[in-house]
C-alpha positions in Angstrom: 10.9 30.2 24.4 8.5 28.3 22.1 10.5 26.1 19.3 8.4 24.7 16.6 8.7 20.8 17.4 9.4 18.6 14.1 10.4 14.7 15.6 12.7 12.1 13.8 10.5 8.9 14.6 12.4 5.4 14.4 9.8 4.0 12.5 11.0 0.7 12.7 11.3 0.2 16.4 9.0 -1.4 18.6 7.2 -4.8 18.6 5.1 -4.0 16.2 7.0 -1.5 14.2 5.6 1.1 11.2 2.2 0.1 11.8 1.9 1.2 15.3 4.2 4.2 15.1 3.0 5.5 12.3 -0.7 5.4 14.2 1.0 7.1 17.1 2.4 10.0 15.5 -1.1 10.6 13.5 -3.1 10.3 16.4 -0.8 12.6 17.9 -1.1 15.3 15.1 -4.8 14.9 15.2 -4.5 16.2 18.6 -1.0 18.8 18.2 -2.0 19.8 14.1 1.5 21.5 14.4 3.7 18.6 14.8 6.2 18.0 11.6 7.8 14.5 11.4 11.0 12.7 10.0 10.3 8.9 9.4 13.3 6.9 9.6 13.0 3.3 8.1 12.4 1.4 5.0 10.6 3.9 2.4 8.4 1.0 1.0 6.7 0.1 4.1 6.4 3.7 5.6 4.7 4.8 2.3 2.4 1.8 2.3 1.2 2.8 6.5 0.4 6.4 5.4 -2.0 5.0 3.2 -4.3 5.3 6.0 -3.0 8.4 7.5 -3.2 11.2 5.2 -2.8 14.2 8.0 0.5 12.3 9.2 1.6 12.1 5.3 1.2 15.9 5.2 3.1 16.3 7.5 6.3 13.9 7.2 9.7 13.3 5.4 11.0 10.1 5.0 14.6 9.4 5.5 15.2 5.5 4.3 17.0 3.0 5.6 16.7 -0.8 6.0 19.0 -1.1 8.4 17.3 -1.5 11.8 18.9 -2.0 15.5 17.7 -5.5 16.8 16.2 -6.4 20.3 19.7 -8.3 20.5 21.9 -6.2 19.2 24.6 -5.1 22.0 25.1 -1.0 22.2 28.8 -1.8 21.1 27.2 -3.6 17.8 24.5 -0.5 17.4 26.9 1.8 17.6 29.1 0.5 14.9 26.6 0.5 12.3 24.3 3.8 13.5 25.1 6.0 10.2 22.3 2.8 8.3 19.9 2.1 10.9 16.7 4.3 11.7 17.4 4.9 15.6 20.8 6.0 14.0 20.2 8.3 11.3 16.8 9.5 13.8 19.6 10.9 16.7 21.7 11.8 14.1 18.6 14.1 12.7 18.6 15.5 16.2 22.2 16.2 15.7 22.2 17.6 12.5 19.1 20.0 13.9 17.2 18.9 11.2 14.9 17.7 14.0 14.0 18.9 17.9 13.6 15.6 19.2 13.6 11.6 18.1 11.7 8.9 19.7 12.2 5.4 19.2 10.5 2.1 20.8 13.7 0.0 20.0 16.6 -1.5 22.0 17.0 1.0 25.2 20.6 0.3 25.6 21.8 0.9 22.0 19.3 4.1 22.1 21.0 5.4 25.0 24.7 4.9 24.0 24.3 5.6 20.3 22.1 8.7 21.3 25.1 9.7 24.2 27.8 9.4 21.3 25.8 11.3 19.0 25.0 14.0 21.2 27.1 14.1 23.9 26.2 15.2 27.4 25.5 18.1 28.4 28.6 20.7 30.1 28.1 19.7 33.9 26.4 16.4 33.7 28.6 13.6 33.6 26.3 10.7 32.9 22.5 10.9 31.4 19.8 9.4 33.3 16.7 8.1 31.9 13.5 9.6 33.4 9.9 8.8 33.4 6.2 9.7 34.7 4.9 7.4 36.8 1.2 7.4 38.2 0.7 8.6 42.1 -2.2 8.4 44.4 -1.8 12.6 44.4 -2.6 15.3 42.0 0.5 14.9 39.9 3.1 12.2 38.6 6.2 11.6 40.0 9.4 11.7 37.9 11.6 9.1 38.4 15.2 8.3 37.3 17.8 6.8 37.0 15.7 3.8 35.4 18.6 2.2 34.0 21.0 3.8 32.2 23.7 3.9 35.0 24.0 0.9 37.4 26.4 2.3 40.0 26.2 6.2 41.0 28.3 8.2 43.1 26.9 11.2 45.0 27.4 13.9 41.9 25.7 11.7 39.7 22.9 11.5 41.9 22.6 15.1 42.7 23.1 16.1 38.9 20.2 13.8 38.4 18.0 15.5 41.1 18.4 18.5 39.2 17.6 17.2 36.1 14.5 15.5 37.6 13.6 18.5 38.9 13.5 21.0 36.1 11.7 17.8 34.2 8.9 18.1 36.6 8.4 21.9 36.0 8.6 21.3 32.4 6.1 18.3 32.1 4.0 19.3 35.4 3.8 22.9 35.4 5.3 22.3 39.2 7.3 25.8 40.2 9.4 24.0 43.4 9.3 20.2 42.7 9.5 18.6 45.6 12.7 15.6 45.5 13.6 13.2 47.5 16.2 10.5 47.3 15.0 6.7 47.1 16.5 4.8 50.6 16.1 1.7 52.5 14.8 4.2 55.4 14.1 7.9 55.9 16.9 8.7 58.7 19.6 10.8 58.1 22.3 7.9 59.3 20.6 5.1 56.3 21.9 3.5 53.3 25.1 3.8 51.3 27.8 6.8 51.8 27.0 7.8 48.1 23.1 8.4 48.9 24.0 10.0 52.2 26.4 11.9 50.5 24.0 12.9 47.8 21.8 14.2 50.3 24.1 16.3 52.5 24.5 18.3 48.7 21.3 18.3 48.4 20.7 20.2 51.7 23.5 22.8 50.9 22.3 24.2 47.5 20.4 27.2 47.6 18.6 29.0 44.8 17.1 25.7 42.9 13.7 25.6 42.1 13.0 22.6 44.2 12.5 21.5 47.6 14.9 18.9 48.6 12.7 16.6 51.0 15.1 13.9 52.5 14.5 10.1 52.1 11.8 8.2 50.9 11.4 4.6 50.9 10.0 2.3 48.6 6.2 1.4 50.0 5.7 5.1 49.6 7.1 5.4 46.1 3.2 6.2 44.3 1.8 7.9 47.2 2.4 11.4 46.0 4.2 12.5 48.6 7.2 14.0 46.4 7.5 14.6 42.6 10.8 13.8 41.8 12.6 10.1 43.1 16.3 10.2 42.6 18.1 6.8 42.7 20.5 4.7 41.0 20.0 3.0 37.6 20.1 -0.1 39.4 17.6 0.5 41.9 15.1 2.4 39.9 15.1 -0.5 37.1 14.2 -3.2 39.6 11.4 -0.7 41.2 10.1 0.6 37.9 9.6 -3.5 36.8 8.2 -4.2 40.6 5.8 -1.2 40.2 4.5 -2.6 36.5 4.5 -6.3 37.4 2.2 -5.2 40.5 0.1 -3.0 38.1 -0.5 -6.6 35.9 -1.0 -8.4 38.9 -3.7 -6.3 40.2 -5.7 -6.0 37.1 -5.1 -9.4 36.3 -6.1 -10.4 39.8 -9.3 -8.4 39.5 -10.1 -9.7 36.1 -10.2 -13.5 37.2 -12.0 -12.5 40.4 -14.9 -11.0 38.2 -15.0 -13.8 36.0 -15.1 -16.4 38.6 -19.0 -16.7 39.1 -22.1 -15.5 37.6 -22.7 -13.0 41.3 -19.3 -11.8 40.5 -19.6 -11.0 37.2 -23.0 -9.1 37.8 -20.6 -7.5 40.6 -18.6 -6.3 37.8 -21.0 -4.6 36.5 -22.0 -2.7 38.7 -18.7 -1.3 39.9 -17.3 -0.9 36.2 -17.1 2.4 36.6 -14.6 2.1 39.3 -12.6 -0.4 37.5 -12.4 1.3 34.5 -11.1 4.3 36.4 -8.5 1.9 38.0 -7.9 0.2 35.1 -7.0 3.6 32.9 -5.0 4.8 36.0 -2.6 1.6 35.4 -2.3 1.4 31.9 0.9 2.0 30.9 0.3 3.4 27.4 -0.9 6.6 29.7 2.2 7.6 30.7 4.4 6.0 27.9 7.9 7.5 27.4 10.8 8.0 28.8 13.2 10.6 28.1 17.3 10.6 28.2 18.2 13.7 30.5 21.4 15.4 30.3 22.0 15.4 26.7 22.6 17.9 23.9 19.1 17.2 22.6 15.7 15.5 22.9 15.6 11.7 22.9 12.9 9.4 24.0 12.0 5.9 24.5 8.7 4.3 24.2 7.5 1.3 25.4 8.3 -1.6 22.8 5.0 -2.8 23.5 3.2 0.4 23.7 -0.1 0.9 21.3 -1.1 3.1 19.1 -2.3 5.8 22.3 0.9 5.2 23.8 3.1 6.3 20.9 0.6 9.4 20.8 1.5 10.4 24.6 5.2 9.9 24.1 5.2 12.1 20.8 3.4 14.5 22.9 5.8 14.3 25.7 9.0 15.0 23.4 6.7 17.5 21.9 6.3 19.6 24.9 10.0 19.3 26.0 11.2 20.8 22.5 8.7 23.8 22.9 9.9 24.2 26.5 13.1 23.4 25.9 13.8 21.2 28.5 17.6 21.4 27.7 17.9 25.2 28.3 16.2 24.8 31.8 18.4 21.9 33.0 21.7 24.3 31.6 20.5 27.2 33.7 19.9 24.6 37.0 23.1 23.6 36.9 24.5 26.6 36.1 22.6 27.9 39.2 23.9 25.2 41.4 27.2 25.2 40.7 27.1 28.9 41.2 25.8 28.6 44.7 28.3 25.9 45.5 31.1 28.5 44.6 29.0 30.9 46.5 
């Protein structure tokens, strides 16, 4: 089924705010001409950024509001004052269907519990994950989640998440069988907590998913490309999310002051640019900016806070792609599917 996307955008969020998602969502319509928008956020400032973006002016509706959700702002203190800010009234868009999706760059925690108020979770699912793409040494991404929404998991939670992950990979990989794997301090069957191991022994039972349950996989082997989907607690995946982009800085940063060092290395810089470029636009975040909340009545993502211009664009896209597939339909019918063949 092919839905036309039209995306509330919390104009306000993010460290730079209208400018750069305002830039975003153009550059994104330049690329996607059929993309319709809902700005959210104070009218003044959004009319005075689509100055300089006519096709994106053609294109939008302006809600306004000067209310905006802080960086400080607890979820309790978001919550309470949703129906004024624009990462309120942009879930509530997606509520009301006057929108397929919403994307914000502001606080993650008072996105994710405004948007799970809002929009509830979905019939089988009993907490939302949030899920991203992450950059592998194979042909595809890897999806991983949870990244932080859910600090302690049991064993349902984690296999509702694998099928989440899952149908997330066939809808933003064009994978037919993703293959999953649960994220463990070793790859026998007898390792880690009773919850993981529990998770797995599922995992192994259900029949009729379209996915390959793989076992374990530890956390040296994480961007290797050996799986697509990584399952694993909120806890967990936040901490190896942040290791995976503080090693990403380190490396380029590490490579930068090595070039610079002398005048040989710096004509050795030259003449291996084209491999550090190529490393260099495989580690940029702002490639594979976005990550989405699964298991809710509706399309909600998050972009990086300091994500640029391009990465606004990929995350637009992103949400984009998982209204016109809707990704929501294909994790019902999953767990539909899997509950089925646990009856079975």
């Amino acid at each position: 089924m092919s839905l036309t996307p039209r995306i509330a955008i919390d104009a306000m969020g993010g460290d730079v705010g209208v400018r750069m998602m305002l830039a975003g969502a153009a550059m994104a319509r330049h690329k996607h001409d059929g993309l319709r928008f809902l700005l959210v956020g104070d009218e003044v400032q959004i009319k005075a950024a689509l100055e300089n973006h006519p096709n994106l002016r053609a294109a939008s509706d302006i809600i306004h509001t000067d209310g905006v959700v802080t960086g400080e702002d607890k979820p309790s203190q978001a919550i309470r004052k949703a129906k004024s800010t624009s990462m309120g009234l942009a879930i509530d868009a997606v509520k009301r269907g006057d929108a397929g999706g919403a994307v914000s760059a502001g606080n993650t925690g008072a996105l994710m519990a405004m948007a799970k108020l809002a929009l509830r979770t979905m019939p089988g699912i009993d907490r939302p994950a949030l899920a991203a793409l992450l950059p592998t040494l194979g042909d595809n991404d890897v999806v991983m989640l949870d990244l932080g929404a859910n600090t302690e998991c049991d064993a349902n939670n984690l296999v509702q998440f694998a099928v989440m992950g899952a149908a997330y990979a066939r809808t933003a990989m064009g994978l037919e069988r993703p293959r999953v794997a649960l994220l463990n301090i070793g790859t026998e069957e007898l390792k880690g907590t009773d919850e993981i191991r529990d998770a797995a022994a599922l995992l192994r039972e259900a029949h009729g998913l379209p996915m390959q349950f793989t076992g374990f996989i530890e956390g040296d082997k994480l961007s290797r490309g050996d799986v697509d989907v990584i399952v694993h607690d909120g806890f967990s995946g936040n901490i190896a999310l942040k290791t995976i982009e503080g090693t990403a800085r380190f490396v380029t940063d590490l490579l930068r002051r090595a070039f610079t060092s002398s005048t040989r290395s710096k004509i050795g810089f030259l003449i291996s640019r084209p491999a550090t470029e190529l490393l260099r636009h495989h580690l940029d975040p702002n490639n594979h900016n976005g990550a989405v909340f699964l298991g809710l009545n509706g399309v909600v993502l998050k972009s990086h806070g300091s994500a640029d211009a391009k990465g606004v664009a990929n995350c637009v896209h992103l949400c984009a792609e998982l209204i016109e597939k809707d990704i929501t339909r294909q994790v019902t019918d999953d767990l539909a599917n899997f509950r089925s063949g646990d009856a079975a």
